[in-house]
C-alpha positions as semicolon CSV with decimal commas, in nm:
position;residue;x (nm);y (nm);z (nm)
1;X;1,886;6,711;1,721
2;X;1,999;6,360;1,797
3;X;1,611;6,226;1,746
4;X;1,587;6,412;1,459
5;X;1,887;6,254;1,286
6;X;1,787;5,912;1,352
7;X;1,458;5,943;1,293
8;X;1,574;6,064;0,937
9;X;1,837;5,802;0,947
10;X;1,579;5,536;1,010
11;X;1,297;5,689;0,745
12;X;1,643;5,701;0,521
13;X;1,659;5,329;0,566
14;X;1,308;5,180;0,509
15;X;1,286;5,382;0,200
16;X;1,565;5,200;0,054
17;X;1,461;4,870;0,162
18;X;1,113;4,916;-0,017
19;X;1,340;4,999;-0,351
20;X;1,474;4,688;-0,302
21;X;1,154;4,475;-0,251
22;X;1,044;4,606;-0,548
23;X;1,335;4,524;-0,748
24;X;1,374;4,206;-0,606
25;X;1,077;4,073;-0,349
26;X;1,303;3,825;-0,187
27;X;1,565;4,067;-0,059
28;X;1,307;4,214;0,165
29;X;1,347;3,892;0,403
30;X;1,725;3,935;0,370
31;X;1,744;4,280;0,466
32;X;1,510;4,180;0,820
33;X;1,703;3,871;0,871
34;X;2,032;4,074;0,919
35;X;1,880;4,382;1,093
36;X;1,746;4,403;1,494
37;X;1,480;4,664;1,434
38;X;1,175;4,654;1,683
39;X;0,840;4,628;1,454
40;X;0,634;4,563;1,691
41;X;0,593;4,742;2,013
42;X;0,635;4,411;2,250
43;X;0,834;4,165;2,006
44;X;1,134;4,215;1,792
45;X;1,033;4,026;1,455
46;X;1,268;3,798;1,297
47;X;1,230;3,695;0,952
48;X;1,373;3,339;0,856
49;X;1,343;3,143;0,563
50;X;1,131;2,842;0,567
51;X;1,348;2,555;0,636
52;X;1,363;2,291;0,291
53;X;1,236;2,008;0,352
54;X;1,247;1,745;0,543
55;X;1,353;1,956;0,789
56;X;1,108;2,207;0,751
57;X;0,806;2,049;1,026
58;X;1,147;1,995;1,298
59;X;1,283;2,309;1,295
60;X;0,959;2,517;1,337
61;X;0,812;2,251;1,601
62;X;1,086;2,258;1,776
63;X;1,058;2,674;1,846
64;X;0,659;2,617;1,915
65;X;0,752;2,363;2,226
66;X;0,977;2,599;2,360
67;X;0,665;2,807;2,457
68;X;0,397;2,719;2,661
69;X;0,095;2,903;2,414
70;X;0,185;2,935;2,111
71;X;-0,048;3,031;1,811
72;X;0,085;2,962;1,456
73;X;-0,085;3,240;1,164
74;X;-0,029;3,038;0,815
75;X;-0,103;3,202;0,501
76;X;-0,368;2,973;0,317
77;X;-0,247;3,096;-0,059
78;X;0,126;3,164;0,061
79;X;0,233;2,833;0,289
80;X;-0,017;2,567;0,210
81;X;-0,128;2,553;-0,120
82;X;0,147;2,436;-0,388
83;X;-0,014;2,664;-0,640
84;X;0,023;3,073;-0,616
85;X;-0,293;3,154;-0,858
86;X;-0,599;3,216;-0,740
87;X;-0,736;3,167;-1,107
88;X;-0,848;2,849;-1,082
89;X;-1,044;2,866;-0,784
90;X;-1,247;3,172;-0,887
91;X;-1,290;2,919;-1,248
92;X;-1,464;2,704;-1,064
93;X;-1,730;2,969;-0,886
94;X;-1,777;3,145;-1,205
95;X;-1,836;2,819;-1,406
96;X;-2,066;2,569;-1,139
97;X;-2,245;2,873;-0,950
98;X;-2,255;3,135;-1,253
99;X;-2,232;3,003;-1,612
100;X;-2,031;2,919;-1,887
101;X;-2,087;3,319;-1,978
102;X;-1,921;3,415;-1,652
103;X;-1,610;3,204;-1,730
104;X;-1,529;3,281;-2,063
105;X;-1,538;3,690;-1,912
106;X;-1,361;3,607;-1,677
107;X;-1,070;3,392;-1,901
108;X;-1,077;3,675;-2,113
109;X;-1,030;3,931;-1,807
110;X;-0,752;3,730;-1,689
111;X;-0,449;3,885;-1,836
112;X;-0,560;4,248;-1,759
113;X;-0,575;4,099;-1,421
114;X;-0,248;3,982;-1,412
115;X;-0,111;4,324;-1,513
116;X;-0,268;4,497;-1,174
117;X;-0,191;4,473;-0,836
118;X;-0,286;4,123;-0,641
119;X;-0,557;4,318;-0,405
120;X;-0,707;4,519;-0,754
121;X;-0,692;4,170;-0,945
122;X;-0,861;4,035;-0,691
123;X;-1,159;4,275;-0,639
124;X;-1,194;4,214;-1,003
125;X;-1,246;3,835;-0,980
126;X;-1,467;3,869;-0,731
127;X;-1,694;4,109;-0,900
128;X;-1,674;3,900;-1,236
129;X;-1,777;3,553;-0,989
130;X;-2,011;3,689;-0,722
131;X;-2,239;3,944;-0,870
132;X;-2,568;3,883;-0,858
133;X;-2,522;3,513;-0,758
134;X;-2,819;3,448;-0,498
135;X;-2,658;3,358;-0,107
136;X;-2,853;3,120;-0,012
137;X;-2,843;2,883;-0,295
138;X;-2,423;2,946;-0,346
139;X;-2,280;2,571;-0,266
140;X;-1,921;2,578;-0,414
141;X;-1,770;2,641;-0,149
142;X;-1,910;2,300;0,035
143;X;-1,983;2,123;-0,256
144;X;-1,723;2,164;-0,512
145;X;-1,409;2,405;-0,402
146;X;-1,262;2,181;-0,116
147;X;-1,174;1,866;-0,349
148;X;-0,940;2,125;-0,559
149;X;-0,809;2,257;-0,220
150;X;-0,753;1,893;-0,125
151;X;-0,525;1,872;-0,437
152;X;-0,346;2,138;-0,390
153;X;-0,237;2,079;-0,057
154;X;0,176;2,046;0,037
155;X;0,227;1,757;0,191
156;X;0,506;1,943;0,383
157;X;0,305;2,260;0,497
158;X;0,010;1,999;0,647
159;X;0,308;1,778;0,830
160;X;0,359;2,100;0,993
161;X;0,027;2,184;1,031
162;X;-0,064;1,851;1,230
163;X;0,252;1,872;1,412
164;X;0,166;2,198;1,576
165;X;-0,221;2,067;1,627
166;X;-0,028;1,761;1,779
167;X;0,124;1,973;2,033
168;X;-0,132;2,154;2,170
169;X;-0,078;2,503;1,915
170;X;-0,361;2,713;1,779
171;X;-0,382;2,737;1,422
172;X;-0,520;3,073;1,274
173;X;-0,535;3,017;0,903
174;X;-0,530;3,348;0,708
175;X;-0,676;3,393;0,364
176;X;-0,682;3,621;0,035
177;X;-1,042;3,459;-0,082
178;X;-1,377;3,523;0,043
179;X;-1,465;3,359;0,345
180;X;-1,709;3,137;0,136
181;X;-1,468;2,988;-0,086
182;X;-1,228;2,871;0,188
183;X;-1,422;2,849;0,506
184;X;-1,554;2,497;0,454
185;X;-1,192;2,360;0,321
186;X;-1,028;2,462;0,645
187;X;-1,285;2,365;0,893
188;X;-1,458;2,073;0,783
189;X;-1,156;1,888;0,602
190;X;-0,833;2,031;0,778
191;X;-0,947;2,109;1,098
192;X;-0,872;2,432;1,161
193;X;-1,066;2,639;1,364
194;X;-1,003;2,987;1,335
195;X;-1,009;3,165;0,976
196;X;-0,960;3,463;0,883
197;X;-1,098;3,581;0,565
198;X;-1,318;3,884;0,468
199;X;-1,698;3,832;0,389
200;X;-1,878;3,913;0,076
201;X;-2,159;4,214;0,117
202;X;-2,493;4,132;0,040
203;X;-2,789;4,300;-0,096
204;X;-3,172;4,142;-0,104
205;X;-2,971;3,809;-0,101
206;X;-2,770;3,865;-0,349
207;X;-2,363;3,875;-0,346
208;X;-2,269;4,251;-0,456
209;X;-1,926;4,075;-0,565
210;X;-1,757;4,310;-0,315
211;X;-1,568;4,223;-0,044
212;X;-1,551;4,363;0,342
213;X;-1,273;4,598;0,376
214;X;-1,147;4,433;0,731
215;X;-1,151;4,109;0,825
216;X;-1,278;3,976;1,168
217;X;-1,120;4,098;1,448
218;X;-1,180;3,885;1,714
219;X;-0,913;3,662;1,651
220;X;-0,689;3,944;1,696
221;X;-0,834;3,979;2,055
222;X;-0,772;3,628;2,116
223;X;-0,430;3,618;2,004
224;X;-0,241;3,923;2,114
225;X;-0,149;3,772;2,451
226;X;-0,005;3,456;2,344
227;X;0,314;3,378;2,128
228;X;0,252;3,403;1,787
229;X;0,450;3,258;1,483
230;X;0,342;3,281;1,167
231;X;0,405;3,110;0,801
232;X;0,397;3,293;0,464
233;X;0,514;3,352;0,127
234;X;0,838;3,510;0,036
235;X;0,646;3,749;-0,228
236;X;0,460;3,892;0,023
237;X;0,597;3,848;0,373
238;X;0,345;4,112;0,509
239;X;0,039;4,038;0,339
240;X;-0,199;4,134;0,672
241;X;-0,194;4,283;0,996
242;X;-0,174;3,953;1,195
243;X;0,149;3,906;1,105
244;X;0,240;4,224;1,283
245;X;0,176;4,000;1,607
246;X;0,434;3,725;1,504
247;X;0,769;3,719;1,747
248;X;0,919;3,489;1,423
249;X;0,788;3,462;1,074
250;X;0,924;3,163;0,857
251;X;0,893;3,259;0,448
252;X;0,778;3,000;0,208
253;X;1,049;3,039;-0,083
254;X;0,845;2,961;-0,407
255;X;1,108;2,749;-0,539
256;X;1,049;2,524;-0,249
257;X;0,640;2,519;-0,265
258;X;0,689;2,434;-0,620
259;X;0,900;2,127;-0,513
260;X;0,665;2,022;-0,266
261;X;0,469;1,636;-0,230
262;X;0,080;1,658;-0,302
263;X;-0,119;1,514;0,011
264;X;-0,221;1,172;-0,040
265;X;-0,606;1,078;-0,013
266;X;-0,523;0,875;0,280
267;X;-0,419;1,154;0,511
268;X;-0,706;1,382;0,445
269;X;-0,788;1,480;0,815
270;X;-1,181;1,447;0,640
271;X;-1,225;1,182;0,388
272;X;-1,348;1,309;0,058
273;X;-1,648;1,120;-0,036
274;X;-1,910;1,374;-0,166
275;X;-1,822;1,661;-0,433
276;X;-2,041;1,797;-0,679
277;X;-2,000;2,018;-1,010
278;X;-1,901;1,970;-1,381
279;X;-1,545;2,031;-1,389
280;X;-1,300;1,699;-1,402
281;X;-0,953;1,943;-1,462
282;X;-0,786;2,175;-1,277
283;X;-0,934;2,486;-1,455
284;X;-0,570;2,662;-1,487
285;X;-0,575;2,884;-1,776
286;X;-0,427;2,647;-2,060
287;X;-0,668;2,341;-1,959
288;X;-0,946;2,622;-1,987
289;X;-0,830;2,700;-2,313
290;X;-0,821;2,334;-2,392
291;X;-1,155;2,321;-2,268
292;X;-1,258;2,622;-2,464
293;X;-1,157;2,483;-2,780
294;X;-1,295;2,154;-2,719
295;X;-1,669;2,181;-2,661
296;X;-1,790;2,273;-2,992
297;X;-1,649;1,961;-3,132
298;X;-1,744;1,747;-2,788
299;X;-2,081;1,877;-2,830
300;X;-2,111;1,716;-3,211
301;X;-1,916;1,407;-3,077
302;X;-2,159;1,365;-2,782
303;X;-2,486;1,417;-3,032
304;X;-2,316;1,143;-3,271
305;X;-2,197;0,899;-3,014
306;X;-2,619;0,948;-2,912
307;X;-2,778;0,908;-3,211
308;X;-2,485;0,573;-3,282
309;X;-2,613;0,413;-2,977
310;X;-2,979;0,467;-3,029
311;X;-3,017;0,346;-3,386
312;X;-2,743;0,072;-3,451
313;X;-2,730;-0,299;-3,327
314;X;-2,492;-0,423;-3,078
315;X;-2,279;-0,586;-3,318
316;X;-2,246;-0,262;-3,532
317;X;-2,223;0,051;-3,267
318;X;-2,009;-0,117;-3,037
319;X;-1,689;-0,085;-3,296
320;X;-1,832;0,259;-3,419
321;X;-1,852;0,396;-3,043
322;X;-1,489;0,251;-2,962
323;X;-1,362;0,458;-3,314
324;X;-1,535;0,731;-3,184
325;X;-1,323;0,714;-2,808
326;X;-1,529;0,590;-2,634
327;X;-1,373;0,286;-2,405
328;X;-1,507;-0,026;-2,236
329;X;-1,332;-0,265;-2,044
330;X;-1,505;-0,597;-1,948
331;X;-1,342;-0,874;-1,667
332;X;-1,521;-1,140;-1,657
333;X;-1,482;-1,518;-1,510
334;X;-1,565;-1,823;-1,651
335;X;-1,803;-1,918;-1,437
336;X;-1,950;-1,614;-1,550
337;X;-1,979;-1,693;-1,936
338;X;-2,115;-2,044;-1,826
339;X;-2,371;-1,897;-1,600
340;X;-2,473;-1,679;-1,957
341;X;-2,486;-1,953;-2,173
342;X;-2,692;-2,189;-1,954
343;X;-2,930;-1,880;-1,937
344;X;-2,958;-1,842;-2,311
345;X;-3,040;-2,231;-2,333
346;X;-3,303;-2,233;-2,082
347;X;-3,450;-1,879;-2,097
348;X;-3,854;-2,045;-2,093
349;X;-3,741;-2,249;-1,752
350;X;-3,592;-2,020;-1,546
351;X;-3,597;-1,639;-1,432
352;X;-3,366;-1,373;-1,555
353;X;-3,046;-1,284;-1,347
354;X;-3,022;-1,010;-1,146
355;X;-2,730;-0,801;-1,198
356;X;-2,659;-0,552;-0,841
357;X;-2,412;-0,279;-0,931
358;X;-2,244;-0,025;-0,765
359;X;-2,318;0,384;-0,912
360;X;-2,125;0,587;-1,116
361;X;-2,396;0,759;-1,385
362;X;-2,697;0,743;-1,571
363;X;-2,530;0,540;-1,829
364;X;-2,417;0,218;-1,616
365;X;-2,694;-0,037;-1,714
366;X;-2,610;0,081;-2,101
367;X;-2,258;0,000;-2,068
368;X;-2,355;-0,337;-1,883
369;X;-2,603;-0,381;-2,213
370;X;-2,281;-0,288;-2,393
371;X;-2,068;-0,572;-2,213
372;X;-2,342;-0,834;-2,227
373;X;-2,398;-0,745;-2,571
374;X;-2,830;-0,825;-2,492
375;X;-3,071;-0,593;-2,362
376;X;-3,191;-0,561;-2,009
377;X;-3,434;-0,412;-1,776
378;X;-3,319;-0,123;-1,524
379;X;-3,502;-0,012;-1,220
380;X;-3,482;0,306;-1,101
381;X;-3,596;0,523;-0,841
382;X;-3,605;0,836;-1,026
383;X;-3,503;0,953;-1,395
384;X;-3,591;1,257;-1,555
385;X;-3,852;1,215;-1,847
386;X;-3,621;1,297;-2,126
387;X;-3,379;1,046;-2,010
388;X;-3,633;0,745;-2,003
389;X;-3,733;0,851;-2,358
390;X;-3,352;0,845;-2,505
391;X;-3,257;0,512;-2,282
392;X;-3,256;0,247;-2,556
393;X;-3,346;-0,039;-2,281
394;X;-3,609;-0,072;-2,033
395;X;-3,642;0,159;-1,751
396;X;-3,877;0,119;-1,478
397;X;-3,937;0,330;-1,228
398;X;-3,980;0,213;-0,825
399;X;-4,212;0,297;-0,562
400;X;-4,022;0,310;-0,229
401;X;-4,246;0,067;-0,150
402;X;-4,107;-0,225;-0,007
403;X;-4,418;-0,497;-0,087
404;X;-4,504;-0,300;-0,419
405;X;-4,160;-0,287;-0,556
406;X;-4,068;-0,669;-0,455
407;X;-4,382;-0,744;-0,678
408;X;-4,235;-0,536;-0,970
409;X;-3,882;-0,666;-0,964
410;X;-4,008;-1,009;-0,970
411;X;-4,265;-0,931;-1,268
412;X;-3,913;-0,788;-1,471
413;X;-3,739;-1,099;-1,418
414;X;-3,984;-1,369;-1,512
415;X;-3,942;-1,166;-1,848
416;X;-3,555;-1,134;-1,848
417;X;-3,218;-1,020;-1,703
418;X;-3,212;-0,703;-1,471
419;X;-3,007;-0,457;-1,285
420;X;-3,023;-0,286;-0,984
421;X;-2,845;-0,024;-0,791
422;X;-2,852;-0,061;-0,408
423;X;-2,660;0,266;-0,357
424;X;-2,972;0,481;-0,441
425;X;-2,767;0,701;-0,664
426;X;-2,406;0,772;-0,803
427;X;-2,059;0,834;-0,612
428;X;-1,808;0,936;-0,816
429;X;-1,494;0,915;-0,571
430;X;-1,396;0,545;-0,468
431;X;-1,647;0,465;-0,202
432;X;-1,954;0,259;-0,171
433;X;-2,259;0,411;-0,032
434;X;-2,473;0,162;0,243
435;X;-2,708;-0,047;0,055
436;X;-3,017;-0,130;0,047
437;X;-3,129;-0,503;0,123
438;X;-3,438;-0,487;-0,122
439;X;-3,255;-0,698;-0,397
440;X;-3,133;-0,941;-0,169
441;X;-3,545;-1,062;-0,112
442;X;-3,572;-1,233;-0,438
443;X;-3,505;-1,588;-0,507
444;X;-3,289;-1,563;-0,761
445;X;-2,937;-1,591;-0,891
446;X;-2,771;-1,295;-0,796
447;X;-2,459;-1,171;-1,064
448;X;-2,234;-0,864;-0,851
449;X;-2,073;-0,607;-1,121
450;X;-1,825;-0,381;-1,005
451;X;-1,826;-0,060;-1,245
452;X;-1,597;0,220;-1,200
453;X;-1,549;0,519;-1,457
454;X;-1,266;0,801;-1,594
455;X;-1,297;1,095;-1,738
456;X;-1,078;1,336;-1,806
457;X;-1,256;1,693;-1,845
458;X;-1,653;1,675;-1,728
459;X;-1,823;1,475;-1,501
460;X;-2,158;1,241;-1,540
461;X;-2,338;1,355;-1,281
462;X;-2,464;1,594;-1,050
463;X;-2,652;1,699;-0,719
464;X;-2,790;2,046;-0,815
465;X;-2,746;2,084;-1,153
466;X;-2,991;1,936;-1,424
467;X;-2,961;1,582;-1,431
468;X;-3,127;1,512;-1,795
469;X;-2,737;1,615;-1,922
470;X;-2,560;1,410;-1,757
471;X;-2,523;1,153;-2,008
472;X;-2,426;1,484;-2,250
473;X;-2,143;1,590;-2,025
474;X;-2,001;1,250;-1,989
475;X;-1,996;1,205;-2,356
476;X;-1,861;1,503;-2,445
477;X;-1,525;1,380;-2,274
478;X;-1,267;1,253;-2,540
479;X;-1,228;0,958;-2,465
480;X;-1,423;0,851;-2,149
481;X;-1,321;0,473;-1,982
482;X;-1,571;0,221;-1,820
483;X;-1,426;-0,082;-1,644
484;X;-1,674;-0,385;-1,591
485;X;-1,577;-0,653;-1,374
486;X;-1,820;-0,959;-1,335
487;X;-1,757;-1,139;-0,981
488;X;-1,902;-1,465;-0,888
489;X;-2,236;-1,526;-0,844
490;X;-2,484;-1,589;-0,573
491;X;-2,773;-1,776;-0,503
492;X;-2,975;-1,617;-0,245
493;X;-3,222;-1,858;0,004
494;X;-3,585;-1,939;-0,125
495;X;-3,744;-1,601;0,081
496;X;-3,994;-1,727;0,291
497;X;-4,379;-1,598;0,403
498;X;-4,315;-1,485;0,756
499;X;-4,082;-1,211;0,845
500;X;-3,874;-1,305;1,113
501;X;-3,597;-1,116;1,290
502;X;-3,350;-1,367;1,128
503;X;-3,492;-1,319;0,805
504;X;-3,432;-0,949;0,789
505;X;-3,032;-1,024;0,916
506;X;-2,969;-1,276;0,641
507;X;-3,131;-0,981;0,393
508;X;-2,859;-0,737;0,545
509;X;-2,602;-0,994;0,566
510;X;-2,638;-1,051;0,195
511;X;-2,670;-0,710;0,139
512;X;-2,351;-0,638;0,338
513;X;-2,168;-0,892;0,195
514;X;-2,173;-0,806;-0,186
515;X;-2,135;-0,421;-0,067
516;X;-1,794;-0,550;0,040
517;X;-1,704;-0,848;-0,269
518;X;-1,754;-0,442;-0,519
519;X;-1,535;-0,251;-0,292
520;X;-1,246;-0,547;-0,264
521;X;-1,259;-0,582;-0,642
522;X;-1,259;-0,211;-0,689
523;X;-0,982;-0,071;-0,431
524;X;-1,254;0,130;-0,269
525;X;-1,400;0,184;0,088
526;X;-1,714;0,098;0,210
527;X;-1,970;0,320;0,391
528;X;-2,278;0,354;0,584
529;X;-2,420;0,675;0,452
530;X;-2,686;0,689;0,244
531;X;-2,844;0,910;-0,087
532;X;-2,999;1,140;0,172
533;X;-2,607;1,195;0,324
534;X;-2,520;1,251;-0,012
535;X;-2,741;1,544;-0,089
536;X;-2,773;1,728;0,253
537;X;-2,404;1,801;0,198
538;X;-2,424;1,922;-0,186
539;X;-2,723;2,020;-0,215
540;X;-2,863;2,153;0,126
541;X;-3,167;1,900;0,071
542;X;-3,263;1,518;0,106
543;X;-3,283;1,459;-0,266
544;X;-3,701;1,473;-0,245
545;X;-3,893;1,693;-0,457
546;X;-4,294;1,660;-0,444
547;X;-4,452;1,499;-0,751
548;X;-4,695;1,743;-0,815
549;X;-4,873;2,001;-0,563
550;X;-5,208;1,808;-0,527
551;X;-5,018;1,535;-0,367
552;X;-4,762;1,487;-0,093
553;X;-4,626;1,175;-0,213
554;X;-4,218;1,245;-0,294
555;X;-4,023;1,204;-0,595
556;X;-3,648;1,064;-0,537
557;X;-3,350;1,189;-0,715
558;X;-3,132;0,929;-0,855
């Protein structure tokens, strides 16, 4: 009879502590906090609240060295993330792997979805996102996803994170979103090993936009005879069965995440340098109704701003484009408008200069005609056929062919001025990508131009998508910014007829050297990888498509 009675007693109990989590979700931790029930069958579990900060990393790092193996379980959505919504992660796979049909369905799903539960809401995202998109060529989750992770990040939840990765801890990282959405964030850019998320099925390699009921298990294997303390949101302190392992759980107050520092780019664990997709915004619901509103009239801005610069003189687009939004900033020296003038004086006696530019989109030797106020040549290594129709300046197209394409850079500047990018192709964040020493072989005066670009809604370029609209998207911004800075020039050696091993350094050295004069005028960082780097991460190729099929000679992206 005793049993009986407490076993009512104790049903009694839990049945009024659910009334009150649903009348108020953060009297659930309360209620735990001030009770000594045993949940678990080896571990009494504590509830605390998650320390404000500063002292949020001290306290909790100072209970994980009191143990010898400890493992800490972190919700990814509910302790390191600022944001609570999901929304604008599933934007972003609906809009750069589906289309712009997917994310207007999915904007206009949206508030239904916020009237459901969070697992029902969920399954409905993921059907609206996934369905029908093919596996093998799904890339947002490597290619585009991680950068809006990156932003998103607490600076206080990834203190804690690398403090407990400091000491020797194993981080399980625990996650509401497909495995492919957060998979690549976790372990390529924060480290962390273990994640737990729940796979998509698949069908003739295609996503059925339905998710795995269970997550892996093995982690649970792995973990069960350790000490466990896990990390998660106040709303939902029990939000899967890991947690039911946890001796201590510390809950994220919202107030608090809300209040938290973004991560600067100088302690990502990873460096950002690659990222691909269309999308310059957050895609939260009001900038996607922003968004929404704005492309009809970006779209007739972008066609006008086109047919403006393809028509009109310099003298009469340059003010029409600048009343239009459109924004150029030139630096230049005085050295600089010397070097110009002598050029226009003896044009017959000497070659054209050779400006070598760093690469942010199609549209950087325009803007450079733009600054210059002349026209130019532009070598290339690849540019889609409608683009070299529209381009009101010269483009010519290079060979990969180190003799060949020394002979057709020289043939360009016996006629006039030129530009060259080393890079290969475009970076949008603020690095510098190795380049090549091919423009350092000409005896000439050599003019370095630092370029760097802001936009505020789509970006210029892209890996995977269709290149011939990148000079659309980046027009269709309102009011998109290029900064020109001219830096001193340089005259490089007379290049001589042998090739000797201390040729090919001084080509390198020279190569090296302006690589570094771009980033130090630009804030940015220099690196050694290369175009092919570039695509092997978003694209899952080295940028080479075959010409035609009759031939095996390959076509570079730009």
């Amino acid at each position: 009879m005793v049993s009986k009675a407490f076993f009512k007693t104790l049903l009694l109990f839990f049945f009024r502590l659910l009334l009150k989590h649903f009348r108020n979700p953060k009297s659930l931790h309360r209620s735990f906090s001030n009770s000594n029930y045993h949940l678990h069958a080896s571990s009494l579990f504590k509830f605390q609240r998650f320390p404000p900060p500063p002292h949020s990393s001290q306290t909790i790092l100072s209970n994980l060295s009191t143990t010898t193996t400890t493992t800490l379980i972190f919700s990814v959505e509910g302790s390191l993330l600022k944001s609570s919504s999901l929304f604008p992660y599933f934007m972003l796979v609906a809009f750069e792997a589906g289309s712009l049909f997917r994310a207007i369905l999915l904007f206009v799903l949206y508030p239904f979805v916020c009237l459901l539960s969070h697992e029902t809401g969920l399954k409905i995202m993921v059907m609206v996102c996934f369905l029908g998109i093919k596996k093998d060529k799904f890339r947002v989750g490597t290619s585009v996803l991680p950068k809006f992770f990156l932003e998103d990040v607490g600076l206080e939840s990834f203190e804690l994170l690398t403090g407990a990765a400091a000491h020797g801890n194993k981080l399980v990282g625990v996650s509401d979103l497909p495995r492919v959405m957060v998979e690549c964030f976790l372990r390529d850019y924060l480290k962390i090993e273990c994640v737990v998320a729940r796979d998509l099925k698949v069908f003739c390699g295609y996503f059925l936009g339905v998710m795995e009921e269970e997550r892996n298990t093995t982690t649970v294997d792995q973990i069960t005879s350790s000490n466990v303390i896990g990390i998660t949101s106040s709303t939902k302190p029990l939000d899967h069965h890991l947690f039911s392992h946890c001796k201590e759980i510390y809950l994220v107050n919202e107030a608090d995440r809300r209040s938290w520092h973004n991560l600067p780019r100088d302690r990502y664990p990873e460096p950002l340098i690659f990222h691909d997709g269309r999308l310059a915004l957050r895609p939260t619901p009001l900038a996607i109704v922003a968004m929404f509103m704005w492309i009809p009239f970006g779209l007739t801005l972008a066609i006008i701003r086109t047919v403006v610069g393809l028509s009109l003189p310099y003298n009469c687009l340059i003010p029409i484009l600048v009343f239009s939004g459109l924004r150029l900033k030139v630096v230049t020296k005085s050295n600089h408008n010397m070097i110009i003038k002598e050029d226009s004086k003896a044009k017959a006696k000497a070659k054209g200069l050779l400006y070598v530019s760093n690469h942010r989109t199609l549209l950087d030797p325009l803007y450079l005609s733009f600054g210059l106020k002349k026209p130019l040549s532009a070598v290339t290594y690849s540019l889609s056929r409608l683009s070299e129709i529209l381009a009101p300046i010269r483009t010519v197209r290079l060979t990969r062919d180190r003799v060949e394409d020394s002979k057709i850079m020289e043939k360009l500047l016996d006629e006039g001025d030129m530009i060259i990018f080393p890079e290969g192709t475009t970076c949008r964040e603020p690095h510098l990508l190795r380049f090549s020493p091919l423009f350092s072989e000409m005896s000439v005066d050599i003019v370095p131009v630092a370029m760097d670009t802001c936009v505020s809604m789509f970006y210029g370029t892209t890996a995977s998508g269709f290149k011939c609209l990148d000079p659309l998207f980046f027009l269709m911004n309102p009011s998109p910014t290029y900064t020109i800075h001219f830096l001193d020039k340089i005259i490089t050696p007379p290049r001589r007829s042998s090739s000797s091993s201390s040729q090919n350094n001084s080509r390198f050295e020279v190569a090296n050297y302006i690589q570094t004069q771009l980033a130090m005028a630009l804030g940015f960082q220099c690196t050694t990888l290369t175009r092919t780097d570039k695509y092997l991460i978003l694209a899952g190729n080295e940028g080479v498509v075959l010409a035609s099929t009759s031939t095996s000679t390959p076509t570079n992206f730009k």
